[in-house]
N, C-alpha and C positions, 0 to 999 in steps of 0.2 A: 168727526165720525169715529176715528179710531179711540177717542178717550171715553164714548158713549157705546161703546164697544159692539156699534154696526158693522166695522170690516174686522178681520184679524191681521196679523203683521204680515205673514204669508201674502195674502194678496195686495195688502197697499206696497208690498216691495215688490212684487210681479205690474202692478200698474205704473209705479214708477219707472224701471225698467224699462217698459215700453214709451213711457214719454221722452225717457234719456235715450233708446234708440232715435225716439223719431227728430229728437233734435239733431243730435248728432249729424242724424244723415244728410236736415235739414242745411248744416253748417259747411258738411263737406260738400256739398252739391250744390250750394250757392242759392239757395231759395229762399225765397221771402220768411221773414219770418215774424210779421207782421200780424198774425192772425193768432199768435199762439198764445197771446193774454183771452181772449176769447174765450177759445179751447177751455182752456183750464177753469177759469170761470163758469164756463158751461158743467163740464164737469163736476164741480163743486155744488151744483145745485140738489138739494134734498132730495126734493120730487122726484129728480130721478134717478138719483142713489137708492131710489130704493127697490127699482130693478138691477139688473145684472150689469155693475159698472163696470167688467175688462168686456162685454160687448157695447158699451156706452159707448169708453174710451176710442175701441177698436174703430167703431159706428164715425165716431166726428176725424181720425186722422185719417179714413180710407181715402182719399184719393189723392190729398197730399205727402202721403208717404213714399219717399223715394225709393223704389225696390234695388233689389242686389246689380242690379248691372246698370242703373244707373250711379250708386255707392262706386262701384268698381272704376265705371268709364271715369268718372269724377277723380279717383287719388291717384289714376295712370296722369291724370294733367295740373290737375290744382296743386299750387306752391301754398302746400298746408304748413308750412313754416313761418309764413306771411298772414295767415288767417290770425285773427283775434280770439282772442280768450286763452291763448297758449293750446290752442286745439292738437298741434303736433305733440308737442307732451303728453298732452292728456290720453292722444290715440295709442303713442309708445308708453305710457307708465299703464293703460289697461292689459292693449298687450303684452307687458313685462307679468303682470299679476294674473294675467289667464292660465301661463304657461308653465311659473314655477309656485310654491309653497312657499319660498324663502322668504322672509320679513325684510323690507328694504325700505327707508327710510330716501325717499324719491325729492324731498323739499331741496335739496341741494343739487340735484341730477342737473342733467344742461344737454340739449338737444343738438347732440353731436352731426356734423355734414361728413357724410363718407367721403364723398369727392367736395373739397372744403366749397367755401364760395367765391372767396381770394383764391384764383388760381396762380401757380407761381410755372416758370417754363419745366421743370421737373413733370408736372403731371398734364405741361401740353408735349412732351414728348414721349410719356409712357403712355396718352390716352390719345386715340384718333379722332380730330373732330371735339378736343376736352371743353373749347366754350361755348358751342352751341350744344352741347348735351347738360353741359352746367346751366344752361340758360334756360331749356327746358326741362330739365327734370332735377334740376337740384334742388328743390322745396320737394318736393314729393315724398311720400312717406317710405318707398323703397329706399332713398340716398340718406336718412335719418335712422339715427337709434340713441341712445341713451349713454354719458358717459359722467366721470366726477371728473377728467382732466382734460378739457376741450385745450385749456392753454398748452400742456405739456404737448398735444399734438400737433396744433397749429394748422398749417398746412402741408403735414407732412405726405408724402406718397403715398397709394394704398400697401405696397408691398412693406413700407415702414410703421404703417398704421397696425395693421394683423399681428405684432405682439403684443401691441398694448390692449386690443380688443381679444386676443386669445385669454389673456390676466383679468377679464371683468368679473363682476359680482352679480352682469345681470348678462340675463341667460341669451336675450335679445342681439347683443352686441359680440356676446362669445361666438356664439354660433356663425358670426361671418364671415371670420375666416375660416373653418370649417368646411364653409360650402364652395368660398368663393376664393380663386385663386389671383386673381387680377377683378379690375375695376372699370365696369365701360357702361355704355349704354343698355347692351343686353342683362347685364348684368343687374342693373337699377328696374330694369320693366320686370324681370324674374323675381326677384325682391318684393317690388311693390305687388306683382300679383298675388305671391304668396300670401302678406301680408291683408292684401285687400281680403280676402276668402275667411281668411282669419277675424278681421273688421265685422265681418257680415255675417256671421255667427254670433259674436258678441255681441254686437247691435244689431238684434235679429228683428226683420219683421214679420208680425205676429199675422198668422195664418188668417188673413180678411176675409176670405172667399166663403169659409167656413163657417164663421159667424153670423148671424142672422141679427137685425135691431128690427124691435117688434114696432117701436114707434120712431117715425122718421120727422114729429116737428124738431124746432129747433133751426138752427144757420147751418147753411149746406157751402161748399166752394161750386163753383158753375159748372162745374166737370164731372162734376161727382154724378152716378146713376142712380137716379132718381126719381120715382114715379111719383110726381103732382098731381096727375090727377084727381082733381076733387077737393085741392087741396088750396089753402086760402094763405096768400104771401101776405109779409107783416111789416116789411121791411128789405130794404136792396142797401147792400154797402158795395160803395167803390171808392175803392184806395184808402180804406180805416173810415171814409164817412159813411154815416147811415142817414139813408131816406125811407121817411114812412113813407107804405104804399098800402091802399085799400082793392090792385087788382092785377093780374100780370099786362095787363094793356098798360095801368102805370109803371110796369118796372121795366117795359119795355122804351116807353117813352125817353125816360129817365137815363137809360142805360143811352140810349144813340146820341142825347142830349151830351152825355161825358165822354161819350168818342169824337163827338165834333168837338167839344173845346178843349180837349188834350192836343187835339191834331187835325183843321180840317180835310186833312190829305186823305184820313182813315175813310174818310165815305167816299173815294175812288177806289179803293180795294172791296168796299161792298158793292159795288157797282159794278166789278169787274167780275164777281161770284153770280153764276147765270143764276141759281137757285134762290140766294138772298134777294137776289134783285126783282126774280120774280115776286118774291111773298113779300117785300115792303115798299116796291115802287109802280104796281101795277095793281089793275082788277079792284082800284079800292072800291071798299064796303062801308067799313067805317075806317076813315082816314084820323091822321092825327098831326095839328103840325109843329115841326119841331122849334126850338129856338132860331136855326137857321132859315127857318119860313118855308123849310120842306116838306112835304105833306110822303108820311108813309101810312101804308096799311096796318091797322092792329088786331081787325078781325080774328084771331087766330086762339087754337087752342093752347092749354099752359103749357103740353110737352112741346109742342112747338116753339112757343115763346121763349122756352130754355134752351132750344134748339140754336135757335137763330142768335143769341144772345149769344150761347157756348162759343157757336162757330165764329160770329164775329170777335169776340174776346182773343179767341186762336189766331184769325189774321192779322190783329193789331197791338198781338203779344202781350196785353194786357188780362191775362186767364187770371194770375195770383193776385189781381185788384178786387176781383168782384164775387163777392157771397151775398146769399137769399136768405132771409128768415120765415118758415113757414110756420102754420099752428094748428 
């Protein structure tokens, strides 16, 4: 598209941007990310490149997108030093390049532990409580920053640490002792909050409410707000497979068929929802029976049938398994 000169650079780097937020947030918050070849794939389609692709884009990650306080609650707890792909770098070498101009050559940098991970008795006597706060909050992106001599520091104390972080080259690491006089728990949540706030502007997400998508076929996730009515399902995926379906009585079938054989325990928790139990185990019209030789109701309309599906998916914590294809 860009060599045929349908978008210009401008916005294929404003779309990108938002894909790189929504991973991101995807990675720090521990979410599936399963569904994101799709996506993209979706996206890449002509046909509908040739409407407005940042409300495309905007249109297929809405409900999946983790907003700012889930981003936040997630780096107050996740040992993102332990995450894959080198994510704690990658979140400390953005924000090193948010904050200053400077040109730094980051390929060598090494993802410094304020309070190390080795603790030695020096920094269980200058910190109260130093290995259950180490054990909780030392992957976190507050007790991290950026340094080229992790060895020269070692495990040294914080009060021995703040000369060699005063002499940095990156802006990140200078500044902590500046702010911070000692090393403790509050000190690591202040930090990360800071930081987090900072996260959440860089990897912003993009104002959804606001945007409008004029056509909603295409794969939806089960959560998303969605008005079907009228509208003709193509296909049900749960957990990466896709089942054709020619009606939502079949994707409802289909879908209770995969919560009995994941687990048949899950049909005592719809059992135990007064509302579910009404609209699939009573008053049938036209019944439908399952693999398990249970006979539920599917009389129902499509918003309903999303309904009951949604809901069930929420009690058997399988939500991020199952998307719709409408047309």
């Amino acid at each position: 598209m860009r060599q045929n000169s349908e978008i210009d650079w401008d916005k294929l780097i404003e779309l990108a941007h938002i894909m790189e937020s929504y991973l991101f947030r995807l990675k720090v918050c521990r979410h599936a990310t399963n569904g994101v070849n799709r996506i993209v794939i979706a996206l890449c389609d002509k046909d509908k490149a040739k409407s407005d692709l940042q409300k495309n884009e905007i249109y297929k990650l809405n409900n999946s997108f983790p907003d700012d306080s889930d981003l936040k609650n997630s780096l107050l707890e996740v040992n993102l030093y332990k995450q894959r792909n080198n994510l704690a770098k990658l979140a400390l070498v953005v924000l090193e390049e948010n904050r200053t101009r400077e040109t730094i050559n980051f390929d060598n940098a090494q993802v410094e532990h304020i309070m190390p991970q080795r603790l030695n008795n020096d920094w269980r006597l200058e910190v109260k409580n130093a290995d259950k706060i180490n054990e909780q909050l030392g992957g976190t992106i507050g007790n991290l920053t950026l340094t080229m001599y992790n060895q020269e520091m070692s495990n040294k104390v914080f009060s021995d640490k703040k000369e060699y972080y005063s002499k940095s080259n990156v802006s990140l690491t200078r500044e902590i002792p500046e702010r911070y006089d000692q090393w403790n728990k509050d000190t690591i949540l202040d930090r990360t909050k800071d930081l987090s706030n900072e996260l959440c502007q860089i990897f912003a997400k993009p104002d959804i409410k606001s945007e409008e998508a004029e056509d909603i076929a295409g794969e939806h996730t089960i959560n998303e707000e969605v008005d079907v009515t009228g509208k003709k399902p193509v296909r049900i995926t749960l957990n990466d497979r896709d089942y054709s379906i020619d009606s939502w009585r079949s994707a409802l079938v289909i879908f209770l068929n995969y919560v009995w054989a994941i687990d048949s325990r899950n049909f005592e928790k719809i059992r135990q929802d007064d509302s579910l139990d009404m609209k699939l185990f009573s008053h049938f019209t036209r019944p439908a029976v399952l693999a398990n030789n249970i006979r539920v109701e599917t009389n129902h309309s499509a918003t309903t049938i999303i309904a009951i599906i949604s809901k069930i998916a929420d009690l058997c914590d399988i939500s991020d398994q199952v998307k719709y294809t409408i047309k």
